[in-house]
KOLDREN-609728 format. One record per residue (C-alpha): residue in three letters; x, y, z. Coordinates in steps of 0.5 Angstrom, whole numbers, padded with zeros to 4 digits, always signed. Example, Ala and Ser with C-alpha at 12.3 -4.5 7.8 and 13.67 -1.06 7.14 Angstrom:
! residues 2
Ala+0025-0009+0016
Ser+0027-0002+0014
This chain:
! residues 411
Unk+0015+0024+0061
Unk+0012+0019+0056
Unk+0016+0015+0052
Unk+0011+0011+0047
Unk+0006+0016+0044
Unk+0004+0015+0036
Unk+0012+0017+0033
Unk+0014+0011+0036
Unk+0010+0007+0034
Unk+0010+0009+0027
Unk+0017+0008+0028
Unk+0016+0001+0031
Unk+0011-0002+0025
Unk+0015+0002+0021
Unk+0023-0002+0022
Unk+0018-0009+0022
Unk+0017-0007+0015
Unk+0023-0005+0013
Unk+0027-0012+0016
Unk+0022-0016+0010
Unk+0024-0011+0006
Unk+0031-0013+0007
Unk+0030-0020+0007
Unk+0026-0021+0001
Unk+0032-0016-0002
Unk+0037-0020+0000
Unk+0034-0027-0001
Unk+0032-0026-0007
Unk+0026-0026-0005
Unk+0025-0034-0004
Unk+0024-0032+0003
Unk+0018-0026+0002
Unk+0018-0020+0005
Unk+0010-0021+0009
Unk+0013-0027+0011
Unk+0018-0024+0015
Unk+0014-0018+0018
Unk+0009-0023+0019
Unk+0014-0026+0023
Unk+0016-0021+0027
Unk+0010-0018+0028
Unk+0006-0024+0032
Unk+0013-0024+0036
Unk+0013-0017+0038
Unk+0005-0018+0040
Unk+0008-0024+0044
Unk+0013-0020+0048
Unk+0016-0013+0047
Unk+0010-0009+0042
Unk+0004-0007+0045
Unk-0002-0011+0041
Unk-0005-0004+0040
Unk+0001-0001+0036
Unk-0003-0001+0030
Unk-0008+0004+0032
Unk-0003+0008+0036
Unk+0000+0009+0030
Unk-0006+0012+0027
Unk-0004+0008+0020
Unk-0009+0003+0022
Unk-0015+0008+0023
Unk-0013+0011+0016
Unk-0013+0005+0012
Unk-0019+0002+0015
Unk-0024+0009+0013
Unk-0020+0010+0006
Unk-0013+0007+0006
Unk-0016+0000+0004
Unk-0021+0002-0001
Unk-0016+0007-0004
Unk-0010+0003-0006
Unk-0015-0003-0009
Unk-0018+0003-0013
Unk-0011+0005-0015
Unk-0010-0003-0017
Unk-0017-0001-0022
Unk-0012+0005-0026
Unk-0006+0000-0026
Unk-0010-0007-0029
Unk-0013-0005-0036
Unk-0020-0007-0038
Unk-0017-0012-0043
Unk-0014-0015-0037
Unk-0019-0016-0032
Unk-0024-0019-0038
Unk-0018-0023-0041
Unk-0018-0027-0033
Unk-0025-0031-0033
Unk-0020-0037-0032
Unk-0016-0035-0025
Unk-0024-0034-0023
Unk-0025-0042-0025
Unk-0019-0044-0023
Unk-0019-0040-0016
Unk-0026-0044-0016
Unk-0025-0050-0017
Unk-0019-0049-0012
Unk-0023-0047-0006
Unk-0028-0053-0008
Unk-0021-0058-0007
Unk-0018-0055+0000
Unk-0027-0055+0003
Unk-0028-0061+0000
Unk-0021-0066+0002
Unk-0021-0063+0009
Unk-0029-0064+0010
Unk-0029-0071+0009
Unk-0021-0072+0012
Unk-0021-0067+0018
Unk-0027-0070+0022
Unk-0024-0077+0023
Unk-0018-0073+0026
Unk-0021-0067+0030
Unk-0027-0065+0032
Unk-0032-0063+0027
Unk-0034-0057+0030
Unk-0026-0054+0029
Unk-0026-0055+0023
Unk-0032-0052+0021
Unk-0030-0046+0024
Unk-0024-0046+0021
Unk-0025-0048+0013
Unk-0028-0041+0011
Unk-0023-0038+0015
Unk-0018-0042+0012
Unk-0020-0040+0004
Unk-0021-0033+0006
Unk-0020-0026+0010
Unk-0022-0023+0016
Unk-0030-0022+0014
Unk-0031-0030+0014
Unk-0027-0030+0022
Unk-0031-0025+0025
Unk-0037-0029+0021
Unk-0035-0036+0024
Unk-0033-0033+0030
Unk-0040-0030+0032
Unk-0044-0037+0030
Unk-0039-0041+0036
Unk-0040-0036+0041
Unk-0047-0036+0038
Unk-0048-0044+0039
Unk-0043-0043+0046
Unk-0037-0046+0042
Unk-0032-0042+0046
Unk-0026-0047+0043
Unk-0029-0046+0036
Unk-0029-0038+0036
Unk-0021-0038+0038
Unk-0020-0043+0033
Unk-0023-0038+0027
Unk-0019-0033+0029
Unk-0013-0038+0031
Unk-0014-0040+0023
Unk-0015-0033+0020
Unk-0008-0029+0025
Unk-0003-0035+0022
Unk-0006-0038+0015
Unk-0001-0033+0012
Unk+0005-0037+0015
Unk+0004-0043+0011
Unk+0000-0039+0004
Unk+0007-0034+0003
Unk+0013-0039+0003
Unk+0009-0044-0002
Unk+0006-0038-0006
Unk+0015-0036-0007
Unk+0015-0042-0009
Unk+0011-0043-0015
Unk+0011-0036-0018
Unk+0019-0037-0017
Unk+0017-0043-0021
Unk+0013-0041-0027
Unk+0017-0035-0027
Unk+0023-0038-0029
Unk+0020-0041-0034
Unk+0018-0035-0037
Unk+0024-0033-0038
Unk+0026-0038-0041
Unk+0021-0038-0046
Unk+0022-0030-0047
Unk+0029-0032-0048
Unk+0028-0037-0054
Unk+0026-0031-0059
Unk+0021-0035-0061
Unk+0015-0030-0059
Unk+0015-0025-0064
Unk+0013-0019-0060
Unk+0013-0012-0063
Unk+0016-0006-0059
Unk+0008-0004-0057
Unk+0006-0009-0054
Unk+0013-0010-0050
Unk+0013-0003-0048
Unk+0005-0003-0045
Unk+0008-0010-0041
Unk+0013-0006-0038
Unk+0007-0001-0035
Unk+0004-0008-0030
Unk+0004-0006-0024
Unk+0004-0003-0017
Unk+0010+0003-0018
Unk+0010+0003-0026
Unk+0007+0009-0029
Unk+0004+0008-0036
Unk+0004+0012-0042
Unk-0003+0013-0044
Unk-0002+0019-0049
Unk-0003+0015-0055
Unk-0009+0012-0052
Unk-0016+0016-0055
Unk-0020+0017-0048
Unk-0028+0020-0048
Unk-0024+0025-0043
Unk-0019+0029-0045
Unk-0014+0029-0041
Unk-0012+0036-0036
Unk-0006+0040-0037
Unk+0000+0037-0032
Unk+0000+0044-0029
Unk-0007+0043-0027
Unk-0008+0035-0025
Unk-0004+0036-0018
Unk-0002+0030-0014
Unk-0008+0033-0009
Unk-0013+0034-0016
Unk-0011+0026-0016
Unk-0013+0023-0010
Unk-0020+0028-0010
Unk-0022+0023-0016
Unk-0019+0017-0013
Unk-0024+0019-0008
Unk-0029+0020-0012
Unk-0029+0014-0015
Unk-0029+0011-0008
Unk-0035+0014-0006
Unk-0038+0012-0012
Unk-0037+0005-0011
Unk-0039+0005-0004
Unk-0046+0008-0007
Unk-0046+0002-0011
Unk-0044-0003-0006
Unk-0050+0000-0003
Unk-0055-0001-0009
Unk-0052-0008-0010
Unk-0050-0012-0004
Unk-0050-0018-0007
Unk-0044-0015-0009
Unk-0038-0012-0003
Unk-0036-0006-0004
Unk-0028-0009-0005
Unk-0030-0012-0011
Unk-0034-0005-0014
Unk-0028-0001-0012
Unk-0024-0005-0018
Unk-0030-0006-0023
Unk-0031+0002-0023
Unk-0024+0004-0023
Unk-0022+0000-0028
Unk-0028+0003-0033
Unk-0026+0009-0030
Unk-0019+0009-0032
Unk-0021+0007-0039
Unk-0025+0013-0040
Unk-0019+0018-0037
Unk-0024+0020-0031
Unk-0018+0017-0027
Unk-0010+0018-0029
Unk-0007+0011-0031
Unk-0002+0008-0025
Unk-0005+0014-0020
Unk-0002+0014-0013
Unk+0005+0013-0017
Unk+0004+0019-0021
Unk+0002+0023-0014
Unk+0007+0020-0011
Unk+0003+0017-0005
Unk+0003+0010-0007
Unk+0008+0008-0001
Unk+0003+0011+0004
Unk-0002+0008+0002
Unk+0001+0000+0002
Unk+0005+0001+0008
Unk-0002+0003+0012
Unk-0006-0003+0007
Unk+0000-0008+0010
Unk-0001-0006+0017
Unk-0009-0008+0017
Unk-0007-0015+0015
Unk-0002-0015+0021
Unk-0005-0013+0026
Unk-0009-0018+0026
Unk-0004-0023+0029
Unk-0005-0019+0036
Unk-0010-0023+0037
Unk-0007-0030+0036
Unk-0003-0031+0044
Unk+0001-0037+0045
Unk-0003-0040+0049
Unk-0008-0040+0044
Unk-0003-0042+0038
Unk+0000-0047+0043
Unk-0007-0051+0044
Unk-0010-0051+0036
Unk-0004-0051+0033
Unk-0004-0059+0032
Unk-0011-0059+0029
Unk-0010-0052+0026
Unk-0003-0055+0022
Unk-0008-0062+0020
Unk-0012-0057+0017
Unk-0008-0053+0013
Unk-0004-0059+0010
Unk-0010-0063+0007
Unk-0013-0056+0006
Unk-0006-0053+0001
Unk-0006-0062-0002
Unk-0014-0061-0004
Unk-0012-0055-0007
Unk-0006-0058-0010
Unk-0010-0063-0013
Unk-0016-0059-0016
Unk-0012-0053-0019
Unk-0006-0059-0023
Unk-0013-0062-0026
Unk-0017-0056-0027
Unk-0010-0053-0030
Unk-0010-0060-0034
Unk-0017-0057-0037
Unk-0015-0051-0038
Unk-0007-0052-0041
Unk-0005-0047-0036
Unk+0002-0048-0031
Unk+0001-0051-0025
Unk+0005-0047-0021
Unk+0000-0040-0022
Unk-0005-0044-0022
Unk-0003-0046-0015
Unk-0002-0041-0014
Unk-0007-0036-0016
Unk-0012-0040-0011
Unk-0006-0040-0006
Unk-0008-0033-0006
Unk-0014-0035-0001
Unk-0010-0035+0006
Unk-0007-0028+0005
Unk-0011-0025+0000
Unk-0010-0017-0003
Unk-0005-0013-0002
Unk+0000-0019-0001
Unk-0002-0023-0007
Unk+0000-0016-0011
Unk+0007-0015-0006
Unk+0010-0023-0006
Unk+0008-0021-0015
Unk+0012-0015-0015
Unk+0017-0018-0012
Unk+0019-0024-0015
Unk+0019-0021-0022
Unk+0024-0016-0019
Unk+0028-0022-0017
Unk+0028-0026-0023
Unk+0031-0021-0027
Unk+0034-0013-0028
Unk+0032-0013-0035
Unk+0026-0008-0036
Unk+0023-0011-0042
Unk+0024-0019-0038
Unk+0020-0016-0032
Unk+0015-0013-0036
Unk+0014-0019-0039
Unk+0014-0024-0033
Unk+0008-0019-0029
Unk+0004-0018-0036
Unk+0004-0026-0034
Unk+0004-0026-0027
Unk+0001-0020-0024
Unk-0006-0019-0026
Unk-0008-0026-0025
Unk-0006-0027-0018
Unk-0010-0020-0016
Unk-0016-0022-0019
Unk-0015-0029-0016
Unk-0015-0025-0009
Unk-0021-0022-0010
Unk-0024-0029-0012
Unk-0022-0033-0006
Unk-0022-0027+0000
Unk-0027-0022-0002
Unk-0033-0027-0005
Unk-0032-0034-0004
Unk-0030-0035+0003
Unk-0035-0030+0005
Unk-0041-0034+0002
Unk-0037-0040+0005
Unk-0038-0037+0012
Unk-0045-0035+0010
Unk-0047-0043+0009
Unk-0042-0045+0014
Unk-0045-0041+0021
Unk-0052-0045+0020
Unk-0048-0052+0021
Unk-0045-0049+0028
Unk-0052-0046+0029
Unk-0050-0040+0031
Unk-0052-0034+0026
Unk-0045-0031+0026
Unk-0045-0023+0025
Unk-0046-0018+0019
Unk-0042-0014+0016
Unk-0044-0008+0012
């Protein structure tokens, strides 16, 4: 009789899940959900949950052939043209952040760690899982086995570290919005607060009054499947994009043409919600990001994590230290300055969940809510999609000729 087969392990990334959910709930969360099931993730691999419990569950097939791509292309139906065009700012601030954290630990790191580890892990460190597996190949390539293990070491734990900070500070500027939303001094009208009131991934706008080149079809024809054909549809017109223009990854497309998409009515406002698919789609998205700590060992942890700490906190002050004069430059708030560029030691979705998540916590009131994600929300996706997407894949690039290794490609 076999035991373990694909319902279980659904079942088992499932209650990691769902204990972060707890935990956030019950924290308010100042602890964050992806912190926790992170947590427990890179526990159970260390002990009782099979390193291939992703792929046995079958969630982690679905979301790297269409389940990633899908749910950025949503975020492109909830984030308004005005709103991506309004974030030139997070995309400076989220720059100058990355420069800060490269350019602190390039000159501080080497006089306490090897060099070569610390080439390896800065790009790494400011971004996602294409710039590990880049720096991973350049060591092999340059025969630097310690390297290699460093990147992927930096890439499986950095999470840990960019979770509780970012909290923080989106705990921060939140209740300073509040506080600013409670003076009665904004003089909003109630158009303005009820399209505030539509930011975010589980909200659904109301775009009726909104003239569109494409009208919109009868609810009795636009079934939950018809929504998800066109959101596939829009992914695959990314994706013949993304081809046309690789400068360009295909991620990044997905949003852009969404978005425009969107605004001419091809694709409904706040689509997985109104099909009611949006928890599948986050839950196979989250699970991609953890899987990636089944190759973190204790051995491994335990050999790196010095120079991996070492590099993290000079990296996180160096980032601190950009984004405070940056935010300065810009009379922006620290705290989400910081914390857009924070984004880069997570990235998408969990820049989007810690967001949501928070300005649940602050508050119960619709319109207060509405108004902290209008403030909050849209500038720490777009800061993801900055660090992770591009930048730290560009970094990675020019980092894998120092190793003098040609790293690996990714299409």
């Amino acid at each position: 009789m076999v035991l373990y087969n694909a319902f279980l392990a659904v079942v088992i990334v499932g209650i990691a899940y769902v204990i972060g959910e707890w935990v956030s709930t019950i924290t308010r969360a100042w602890v964050p959900s992806v912190l926790v099931t992170a947590i427990i993730f890179l526990i159970g691999f260390w002990t009782v949950i099979p390193k291939t419990v992703s792929e046995d569950s079958g969630l982690s097939s679905f979301a790297g052939t269409i389940g990633v791509l899908m749910f950025i292309t949503h975020i492109g139906t909830v984030i308004s043209l005005k709103q991506l065009v309004e974030q030139w700012k997070t995309v400076v601030v989220c720059l100058v952040g990355l420069v800060g954290m490269v350019a602190l630990c390039w000159f501080i790191c080497p006089i306490i760690m090897d060099k070569n580890l610390v080439i390896a892990g800065l790009p790494p460190l400011t971004g996602g899982i294409v710039a590990a597996l880049t720096m991973q190949g350049a060591a092999e390539a340059a025969g630097l086995k310690e390297a290699a293990v460093f990147a992927i070491a930096m890439y499986s734990v950095q999470g840990l570290a960019g979770y509780p900070i970012t909290a923080l500070c989106l705990h921060s500027e939140g209740r300073k919005l509040l506080k600013e939303w409670r003076s009665g001094d904004l003089n909003l009208s109630q158009k303005e607060i009820d399209k505030m009131k539509t930011v975010g991934l589980t909200t659904i706008a109301d775009d009726s009054g909104t003239k569109k080149l494409i009208p919109p079809l009868p609810d009795k024809f636009n079934t939950p499947v018809f929504i998800i054909v066109k959101l596939a549809l829009s992914v695959w017109l990314s994706s013949i994009v993304g081809q046309l223009i690789p400068q360009i990854p295909t991620i990044v497309w997905c949003l852009i043409i969404s978005v425009i998409l969107t605004r001419i009515g091809f694709l409904d406002t706040s689509s997985m919600t109104r099909a009611n698919t949006y928890t599948i789609f986050m839950f196979a998205a989250m699970l991609s990001v953890f899987s990636g700590l089944a190759d973190c060992t204790p051995s491994m942890l335990k050999a790196l994590i010095v120079p991996m700490l070492i590099m993290i906190v000079i990296g996180v002050a160096g980032m601190a230290l950009a984004a405070f004069i940056i935010a300065k430059l810009f009379h922006m708030d620290f705290q989400l300055a910081f914390a857009n560029g924070l984004t880069a030691l997570y990235g998408f979705p969990c820049d989007a969940i810690i967001t949501e998540n928070t300005c649940n916590s602050l508050t119960d009131d619709p319109d207060e809510r509405g108004y902290l994600m209008s403030k909050m929300f849209p500038s720490m996706v777009v800061g993801g999609f900055v660090t992770v997407t591009i930048t730290s894949v560009i970094f990675a690039g020019y980092f894998a000729t120092l190793l003098g290794g040609g790293g690996i490609t990714i299409s």
